[in-house]
C-alpha positions, 0 to 999 in steps of 0.5 A: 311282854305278850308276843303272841299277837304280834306272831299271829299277825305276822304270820298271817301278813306271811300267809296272806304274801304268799297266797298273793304270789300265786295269783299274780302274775305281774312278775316285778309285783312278785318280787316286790311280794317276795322281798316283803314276805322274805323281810315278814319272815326275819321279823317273824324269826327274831320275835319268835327268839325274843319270845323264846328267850323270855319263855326261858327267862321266866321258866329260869325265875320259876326253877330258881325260886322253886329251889329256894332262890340259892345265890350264884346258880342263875346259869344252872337254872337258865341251862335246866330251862333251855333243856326244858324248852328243847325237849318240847320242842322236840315234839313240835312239828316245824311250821312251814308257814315261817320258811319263805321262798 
């Protein structure tokens, strides 16, 4: 499954929440606003996992089939894909566009 427009989307519904919260100042409009970009934020966190995950799946099947598909090793090469991923993400910055207030 493609995730990235739904992530681009929802980041952008987050950007534009927070944005909103800065100018207005009706104070029960904010929290209203707050409660949205807090439930924008999980769904954001979640599809960013669901994302994640099938990254490593796919990552998996490739290590997997590159080793010439050997029974009973799927653990092996899902670990090797998840070490993979974490080394990259490593030298990612963290996007604070995610954290909500």
């Amino acid at each position: 499954m493609d995730y990235l427009p739904e992530l681009h989307r929802l980041e952008h519904q987050l950007d534009l929440a927070h944005r909103a919260m800065q100018r207005i100042t009706d104070r029960e409009t904010v929290q209203r606003l707050q409660a949205f970009a807090h439930e924008i934020g999980d769904r954001l966190r979640r599809l960013q996992a669901a994302a994640r995950e099938e990254e490593i799946r796919r990552r998996a099947y490739d290590l997997w089939q590159t080793a010439g598909r050997p029974e009973g090793r799927d653990l092996d090469f899902w670990l090797s894909a998840e070490r993979e991923f974490r080394r990259v993400d490593s030298y990612k910055p963290t996007r604070s566009s995610v954290d909500v207030e």
